[in-house]
MIPAPA-705778 format. One record per residue: residue number from 1; residue in three letters; x, y, z of N, C-alpha, C in turn. Coordinates in steps of 0.02 Angstrom, whole numbers. Layout:
BEGIN
pos|code|nxx|nyy|nzz|caxx|cayy|cazz|cxx|cyy|czz
NUM|ala|X|Y|Z|X|Y|Z|X|Y|Z
...
This chain:
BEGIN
pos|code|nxx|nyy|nzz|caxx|cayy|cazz|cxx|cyy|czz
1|unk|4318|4684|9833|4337|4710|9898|4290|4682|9951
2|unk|4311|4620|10008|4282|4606|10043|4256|4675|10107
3|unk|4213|4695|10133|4221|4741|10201|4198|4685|10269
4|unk|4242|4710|10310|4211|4677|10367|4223|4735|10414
5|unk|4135|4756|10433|4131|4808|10487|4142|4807|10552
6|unk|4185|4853|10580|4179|4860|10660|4158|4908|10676
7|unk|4117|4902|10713|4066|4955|10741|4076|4985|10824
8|unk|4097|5025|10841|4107|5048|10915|4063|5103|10947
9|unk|4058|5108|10989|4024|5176|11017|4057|5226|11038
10|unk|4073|5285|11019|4115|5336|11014|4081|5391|11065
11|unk|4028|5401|11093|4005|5412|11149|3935|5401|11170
12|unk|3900|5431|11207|3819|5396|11212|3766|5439|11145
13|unk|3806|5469|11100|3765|5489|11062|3787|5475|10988
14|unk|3849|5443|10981|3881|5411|10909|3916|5345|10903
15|unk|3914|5352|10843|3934|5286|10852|3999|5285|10790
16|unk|4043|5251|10789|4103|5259|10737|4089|5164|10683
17|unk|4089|5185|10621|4110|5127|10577|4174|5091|10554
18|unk|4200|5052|10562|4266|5080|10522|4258|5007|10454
19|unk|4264|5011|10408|4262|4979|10348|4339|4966|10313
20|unk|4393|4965|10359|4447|4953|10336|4520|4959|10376
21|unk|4570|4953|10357|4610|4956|10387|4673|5002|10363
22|unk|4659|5020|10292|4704|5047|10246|4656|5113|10192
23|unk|4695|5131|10151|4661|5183|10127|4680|5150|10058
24|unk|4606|5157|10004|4566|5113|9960|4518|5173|9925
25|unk|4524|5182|9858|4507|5240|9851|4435|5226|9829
26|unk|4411|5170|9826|4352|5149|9815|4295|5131|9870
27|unk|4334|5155|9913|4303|5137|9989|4250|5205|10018
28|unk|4273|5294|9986|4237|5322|9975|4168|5316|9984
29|unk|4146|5307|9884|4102|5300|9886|4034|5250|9920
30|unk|4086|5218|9943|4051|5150|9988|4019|5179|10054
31|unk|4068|5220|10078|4039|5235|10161|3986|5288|10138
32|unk|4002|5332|10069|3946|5369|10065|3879|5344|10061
33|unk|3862|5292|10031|3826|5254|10008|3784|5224|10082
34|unk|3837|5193|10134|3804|5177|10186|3781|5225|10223
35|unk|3784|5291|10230|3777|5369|10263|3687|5375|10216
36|unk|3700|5357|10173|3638|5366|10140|3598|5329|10145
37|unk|3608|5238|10184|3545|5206|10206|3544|5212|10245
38|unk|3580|5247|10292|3558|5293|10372|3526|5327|10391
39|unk|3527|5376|10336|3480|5443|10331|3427|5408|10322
40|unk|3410|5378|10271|3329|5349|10242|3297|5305|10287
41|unk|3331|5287|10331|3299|5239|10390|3303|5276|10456
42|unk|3343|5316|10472|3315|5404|10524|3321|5450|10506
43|unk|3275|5465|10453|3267|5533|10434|3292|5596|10497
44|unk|3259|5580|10537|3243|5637|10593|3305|5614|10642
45|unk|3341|5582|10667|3378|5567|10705|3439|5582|10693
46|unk|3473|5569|10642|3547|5594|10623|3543|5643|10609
47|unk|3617|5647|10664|3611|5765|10667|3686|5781|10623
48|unk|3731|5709|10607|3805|5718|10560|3840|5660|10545
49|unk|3879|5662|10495|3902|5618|10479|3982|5639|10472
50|unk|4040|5614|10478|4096|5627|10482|4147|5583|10457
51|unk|4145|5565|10380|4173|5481|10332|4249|5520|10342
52|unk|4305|5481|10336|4357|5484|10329|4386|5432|10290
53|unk|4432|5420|10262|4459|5372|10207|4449|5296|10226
54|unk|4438|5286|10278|4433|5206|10307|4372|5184|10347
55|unk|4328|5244|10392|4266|5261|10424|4212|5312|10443
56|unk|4170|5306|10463|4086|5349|10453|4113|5350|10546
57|unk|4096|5415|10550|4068|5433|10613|3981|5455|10626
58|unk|3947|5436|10652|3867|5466|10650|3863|5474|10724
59|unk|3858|5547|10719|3810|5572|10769|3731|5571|10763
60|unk|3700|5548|10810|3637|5563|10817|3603|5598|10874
61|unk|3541|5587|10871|3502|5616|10936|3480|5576|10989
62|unk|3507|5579|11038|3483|5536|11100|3430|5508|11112
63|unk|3404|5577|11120|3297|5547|11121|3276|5516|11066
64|unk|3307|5503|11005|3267|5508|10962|3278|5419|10948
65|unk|3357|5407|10951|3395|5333|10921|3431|5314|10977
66|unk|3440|5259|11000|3504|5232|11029|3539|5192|10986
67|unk|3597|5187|11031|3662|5171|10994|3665|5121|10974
68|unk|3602|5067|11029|3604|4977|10998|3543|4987|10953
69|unk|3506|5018|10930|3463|5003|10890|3490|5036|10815
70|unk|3533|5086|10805|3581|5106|10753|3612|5055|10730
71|unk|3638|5000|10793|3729|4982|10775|3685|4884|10727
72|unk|3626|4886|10736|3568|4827|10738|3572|4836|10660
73|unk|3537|4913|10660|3529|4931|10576|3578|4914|10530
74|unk|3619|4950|10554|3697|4964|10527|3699|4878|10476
75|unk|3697|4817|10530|3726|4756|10520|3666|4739|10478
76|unk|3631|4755|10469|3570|4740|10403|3557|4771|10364
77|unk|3603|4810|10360|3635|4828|10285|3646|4807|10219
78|unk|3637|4782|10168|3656|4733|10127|3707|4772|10091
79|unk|3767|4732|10104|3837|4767|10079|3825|4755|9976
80|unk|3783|4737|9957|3798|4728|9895|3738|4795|9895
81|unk|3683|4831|9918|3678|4891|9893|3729|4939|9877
82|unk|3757|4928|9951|3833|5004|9941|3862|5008|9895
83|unk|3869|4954|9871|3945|4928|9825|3908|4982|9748
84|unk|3816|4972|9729|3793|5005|9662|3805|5058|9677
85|unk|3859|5095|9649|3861|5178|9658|3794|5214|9607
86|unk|3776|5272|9621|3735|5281|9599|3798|5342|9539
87|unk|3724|5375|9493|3796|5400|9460|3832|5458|9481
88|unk|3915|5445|9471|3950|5478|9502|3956|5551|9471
89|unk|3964|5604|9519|3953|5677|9541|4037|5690|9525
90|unk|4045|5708|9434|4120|5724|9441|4117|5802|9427
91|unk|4158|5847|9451|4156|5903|9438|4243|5940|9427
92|unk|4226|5964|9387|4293|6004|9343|4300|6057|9383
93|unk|4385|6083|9421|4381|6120|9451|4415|6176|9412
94|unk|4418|6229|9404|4456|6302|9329|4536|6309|9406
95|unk|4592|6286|9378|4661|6299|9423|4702|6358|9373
96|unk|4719|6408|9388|4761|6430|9369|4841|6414|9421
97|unk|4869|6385|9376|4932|6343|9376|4979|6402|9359
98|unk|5019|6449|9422|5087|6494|9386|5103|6507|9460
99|unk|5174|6546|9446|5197|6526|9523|5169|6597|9578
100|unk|5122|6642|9528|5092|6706|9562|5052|6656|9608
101|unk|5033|6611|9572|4966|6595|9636|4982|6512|9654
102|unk|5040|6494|9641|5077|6418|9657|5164|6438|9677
103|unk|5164|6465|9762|5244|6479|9743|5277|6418|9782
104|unk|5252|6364|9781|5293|6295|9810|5307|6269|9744
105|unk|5301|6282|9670|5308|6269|9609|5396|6260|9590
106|unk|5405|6318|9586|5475|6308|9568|5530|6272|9642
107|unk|5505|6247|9710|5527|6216|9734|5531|6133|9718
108|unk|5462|6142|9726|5462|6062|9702|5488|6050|9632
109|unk|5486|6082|9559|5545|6076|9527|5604|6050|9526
110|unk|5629|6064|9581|5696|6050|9612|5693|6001|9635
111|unk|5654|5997|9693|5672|5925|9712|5674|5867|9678
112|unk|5600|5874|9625|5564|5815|9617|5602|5828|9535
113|unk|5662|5859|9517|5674|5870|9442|5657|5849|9413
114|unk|5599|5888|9395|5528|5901|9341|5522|5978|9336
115|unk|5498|5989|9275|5488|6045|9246|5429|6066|9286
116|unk|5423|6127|9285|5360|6168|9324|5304|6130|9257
117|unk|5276|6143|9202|5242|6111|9158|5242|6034|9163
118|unk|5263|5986|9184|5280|5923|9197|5223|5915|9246
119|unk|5254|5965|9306|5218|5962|9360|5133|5984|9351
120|unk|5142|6025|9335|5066|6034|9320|5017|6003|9266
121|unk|5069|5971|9221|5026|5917|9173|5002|5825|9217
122|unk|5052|5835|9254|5056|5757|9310|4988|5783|9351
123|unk|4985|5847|9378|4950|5847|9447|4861|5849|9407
124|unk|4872|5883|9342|4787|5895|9310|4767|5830|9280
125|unk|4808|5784|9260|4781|5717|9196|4739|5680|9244
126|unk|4729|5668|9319|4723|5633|9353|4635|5644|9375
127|unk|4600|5597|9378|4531|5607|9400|4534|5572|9508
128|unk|4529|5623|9536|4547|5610|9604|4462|5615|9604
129|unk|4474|5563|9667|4407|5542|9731|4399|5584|9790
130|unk|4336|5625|9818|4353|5644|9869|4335|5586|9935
131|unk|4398|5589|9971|4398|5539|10011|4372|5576|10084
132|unk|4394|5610|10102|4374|5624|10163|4358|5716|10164
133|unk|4299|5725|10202|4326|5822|10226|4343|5830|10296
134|unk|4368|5860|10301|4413|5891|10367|4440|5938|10382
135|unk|4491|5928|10446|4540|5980|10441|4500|6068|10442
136|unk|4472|6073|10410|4417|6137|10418|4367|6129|10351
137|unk|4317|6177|10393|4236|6146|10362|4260|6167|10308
138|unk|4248|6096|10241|4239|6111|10188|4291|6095|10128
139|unk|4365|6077|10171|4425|6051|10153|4412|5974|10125
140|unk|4411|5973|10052|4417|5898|10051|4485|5867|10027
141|unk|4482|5812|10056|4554|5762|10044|4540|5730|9975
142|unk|4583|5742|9941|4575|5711|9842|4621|5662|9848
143|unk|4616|5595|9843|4658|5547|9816|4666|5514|9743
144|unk|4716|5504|9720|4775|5486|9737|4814|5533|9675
145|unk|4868|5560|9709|4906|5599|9658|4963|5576|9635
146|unk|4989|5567|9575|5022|5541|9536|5107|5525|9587
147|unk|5120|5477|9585|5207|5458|9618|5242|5492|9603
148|unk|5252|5523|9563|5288|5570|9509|5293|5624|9546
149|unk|5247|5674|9585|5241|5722|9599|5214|5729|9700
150|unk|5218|5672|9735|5196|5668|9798|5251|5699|9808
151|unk|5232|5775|9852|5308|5813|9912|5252|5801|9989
152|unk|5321|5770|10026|5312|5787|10082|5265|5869|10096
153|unk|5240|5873|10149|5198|5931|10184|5271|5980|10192
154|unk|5250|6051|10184|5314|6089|10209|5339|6071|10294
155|unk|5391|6090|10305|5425|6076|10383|5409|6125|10442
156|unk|5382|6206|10388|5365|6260|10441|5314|6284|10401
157|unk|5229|6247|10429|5181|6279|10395|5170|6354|10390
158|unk|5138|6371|10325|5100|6428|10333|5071|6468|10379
159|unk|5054|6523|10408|5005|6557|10435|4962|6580|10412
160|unk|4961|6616|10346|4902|6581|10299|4913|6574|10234
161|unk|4870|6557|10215|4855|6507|10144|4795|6535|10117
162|unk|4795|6556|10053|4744|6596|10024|4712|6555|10010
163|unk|4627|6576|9999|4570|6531|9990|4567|6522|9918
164|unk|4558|6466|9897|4578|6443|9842|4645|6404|9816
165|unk|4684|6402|9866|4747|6403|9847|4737|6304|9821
166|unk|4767|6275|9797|4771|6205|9781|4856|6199|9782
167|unk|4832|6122|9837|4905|6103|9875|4907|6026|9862
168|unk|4979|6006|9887|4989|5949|9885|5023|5918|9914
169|unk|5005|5864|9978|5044|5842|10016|5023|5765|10022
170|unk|5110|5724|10003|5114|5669|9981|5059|5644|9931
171|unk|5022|5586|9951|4976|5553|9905|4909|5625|9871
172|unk|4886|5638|9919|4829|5667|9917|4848|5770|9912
173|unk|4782|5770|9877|4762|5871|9835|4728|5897|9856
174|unk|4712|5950|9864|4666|5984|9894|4667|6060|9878
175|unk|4611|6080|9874|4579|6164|9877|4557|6203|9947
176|unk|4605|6237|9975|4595|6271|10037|4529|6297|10016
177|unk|4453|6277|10049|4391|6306|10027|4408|6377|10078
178|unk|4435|6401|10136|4445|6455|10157|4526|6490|10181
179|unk|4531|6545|10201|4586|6568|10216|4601|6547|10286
180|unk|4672|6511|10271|4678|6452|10347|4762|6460|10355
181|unk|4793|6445|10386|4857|6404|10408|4845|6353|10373
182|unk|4928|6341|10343|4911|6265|10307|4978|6249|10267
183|unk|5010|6194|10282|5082|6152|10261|5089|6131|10205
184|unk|5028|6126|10159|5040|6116|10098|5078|6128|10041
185|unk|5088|6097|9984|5139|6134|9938|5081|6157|9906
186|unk|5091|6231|9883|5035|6271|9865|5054|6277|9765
187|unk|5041|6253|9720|5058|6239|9651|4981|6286|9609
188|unk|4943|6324|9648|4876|6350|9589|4829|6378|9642
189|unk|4798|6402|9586|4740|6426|9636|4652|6424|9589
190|unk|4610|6386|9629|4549|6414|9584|4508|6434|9627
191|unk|4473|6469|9572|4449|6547|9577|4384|6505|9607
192|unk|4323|6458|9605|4271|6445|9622|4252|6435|9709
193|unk|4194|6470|9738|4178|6443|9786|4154|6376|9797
194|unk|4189|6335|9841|4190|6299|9868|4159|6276|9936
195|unk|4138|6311|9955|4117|6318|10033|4067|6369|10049
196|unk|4018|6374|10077|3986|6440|10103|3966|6418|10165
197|unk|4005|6453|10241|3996|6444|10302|3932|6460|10315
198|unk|3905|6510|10277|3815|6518|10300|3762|6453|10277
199|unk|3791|6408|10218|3742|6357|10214|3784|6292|10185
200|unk|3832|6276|10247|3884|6218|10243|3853|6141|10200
201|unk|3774|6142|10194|3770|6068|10182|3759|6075|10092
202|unk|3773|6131|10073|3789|6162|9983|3864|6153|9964
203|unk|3913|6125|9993|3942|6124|9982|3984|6094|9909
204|unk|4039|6125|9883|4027|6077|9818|4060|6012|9822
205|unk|4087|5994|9861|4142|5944|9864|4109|5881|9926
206|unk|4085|5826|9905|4062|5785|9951|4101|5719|9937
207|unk|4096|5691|9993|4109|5613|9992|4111|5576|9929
208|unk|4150|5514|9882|4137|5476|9831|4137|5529|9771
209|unk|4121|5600|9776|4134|5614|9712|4195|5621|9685
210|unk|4201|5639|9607|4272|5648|9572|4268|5694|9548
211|unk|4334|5725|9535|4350|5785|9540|4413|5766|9482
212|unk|4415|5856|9442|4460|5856|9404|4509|5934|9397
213|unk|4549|5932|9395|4574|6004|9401|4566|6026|9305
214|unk|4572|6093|9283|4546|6115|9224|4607|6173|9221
215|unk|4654|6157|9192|4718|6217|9198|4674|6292|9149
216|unk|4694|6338|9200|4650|6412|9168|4697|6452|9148
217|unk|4687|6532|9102|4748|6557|9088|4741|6640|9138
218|unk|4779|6681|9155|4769|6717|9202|4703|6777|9167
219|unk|4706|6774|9133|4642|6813|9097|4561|6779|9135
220|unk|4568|6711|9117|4511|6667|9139|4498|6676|9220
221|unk|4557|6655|9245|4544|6668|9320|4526|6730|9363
222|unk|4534|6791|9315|4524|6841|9353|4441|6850|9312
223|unk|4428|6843|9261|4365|6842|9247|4317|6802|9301
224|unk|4339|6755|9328|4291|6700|9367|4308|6704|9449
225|unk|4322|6792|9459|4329|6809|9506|4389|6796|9562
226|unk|4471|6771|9541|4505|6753|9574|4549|6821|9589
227|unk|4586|6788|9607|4639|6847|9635|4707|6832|9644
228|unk|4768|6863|9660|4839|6853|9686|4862|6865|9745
229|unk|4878|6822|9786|4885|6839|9847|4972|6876|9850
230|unk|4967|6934|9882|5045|6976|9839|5083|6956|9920
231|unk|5053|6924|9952|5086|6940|10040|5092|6845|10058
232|unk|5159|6826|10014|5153|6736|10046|5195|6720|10104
C-alpha cells in the first residue's frame, strides 16, 4: 500500500491528515501508528486526536506547537515505521444473539433470506478492525462485515437504542457504548462496558484494534450484567 499524505490546516490550532482516498481496512492501524509518533515527539502539546477510516485530525495547543512546525514533523515521518504494527490489541466481545435483545433479526431474515442462525453465524466468524470512533464518545466503526449480511441503515431511526445493543449498517458493526438514537439494524446485545464518560481515554475499543463478537447464551448475559430492553 503506497500512502501519499495531504496535509491541511483545519484551523489555527489543527491540523487534518488524510492518507487516502477510499476506505482500506489496513489503513487503521497505520494512522494509529502515526498518532503515536506525534504524541512521542509532543508529549505536552497534543490535546486530541480524531482518525477516521481514511484520516487523523490533531488538535493541539497554540502556545505550545504551530501548525508549520507539526505539518514539518508529520513529513519526517518514516512511513516504513507505521507500516510495523506493534502487537495487535484483539479483544473478544460476549453478544447475546436473540431477537429479545436483536429485534431487526427476524427482519433482515427476510430480506436478506437467511436464517436468523445464518445471520448470526456470518456476523460472529469475522475478525473486524476498529476503523474509526465517532458519532458519540466511544462508538466504534468495525469493518468489514460479511456481503452476505450488509442491510442498509433503517429509513426511520430509533429514538433510542439500548446501550449495548450491536448493529449493523451496510459494510461496517458496531456496539452502541451508550443509550443514544440510532438507525442501525440492532441483531444482539453485549453485556460489557465499553465506555466510561468519567475516564473516556480507558476506553476499550481504540483505533487498529480487532475485535471479535463471542455468541453468549441468555443465562451468560445476564450473569455479566446485561439486560432486556422490554420498550423498542
Amino acid at each position: 500500500m503506497e500512502i501519499e499524505l495531504e496535509i491541511y490546516s483545519a484551523s489555527e490550532s489543527s491540523l487534518i491528515v488524510y492518507f487516502g482516498k477510499s476506505i482500506d481496512i489496513t489503513l487503521p492501524r497505520y494512522i494509529a501508528n502515526y498518532a503515536q509518533q506525534v504524541t512521542d515527539a509532543f508529549p505536552n502539546a497534543i490535546l486530541n486526536f480524531t482518525p477516521s477510516y481514511t484520516s487523523l485530525l490533531i488538535e493541539f495547543h497554540p502556545l505550545k506547537l504551530d501548525g508549520l512546525t507539526l505539518q514539518r514533523f508529520i513529513l519526517t515521518i518514516e512511513p516504513s515505521l507505521c507500516r510495523k504494527s506493534p502487537t495487535e490489541n484483539t479483544l473478544s466481545l460476549p453478544t447475546f444473539y436473540d431477537l429479545s435483545t436483536g429485534p431487526d433479526l427476524a427482519t433482515m431474515s427476510e430480506q436478506l433470506s437467511l436464517s436468523k442462525e445464518r445471520i448470526i453465524e456470518y456476523h460472529h466468524s469475522v475478525l473486524y478492525t476498529v476503523c474509526a470512533i465517532g458519532f458519540a464518545p466511544g462508538f466504534a466503526f468495525l469493518a468489514d462485515v460479511p456481503e452476505k449480511i450488509r442491510t442498509p441503515r433503517l429509513t426511520e431511526p430509533r429514538k433510542r437504542v439500548p446501550l449495548g445493543s450491536v448493529g449493523i449498517a451496510d459494510r461496517q458493526t458496531a456496539v452502541y457504548p451508550q443509550t443514544t438514537p440510532g438507525g442501525w439494524n440492532i441483531i444482539g446485545n453485549c453485556p460489557l462496558q465499553l465506555y466510561d464518560s468519567a475516564s473516556p481515554q480507558t476506553s476499550l475499543l481504540k483505533v487498529g484494534d480487532k475485535v471479535q463478537f463471542s455468541p453468549i447464551n441468555e443465562h451468560e448475559f445476564y450473569e455479566m450484567g446485561g439486560s432486556i430492553c422490554l420498550d423498542w
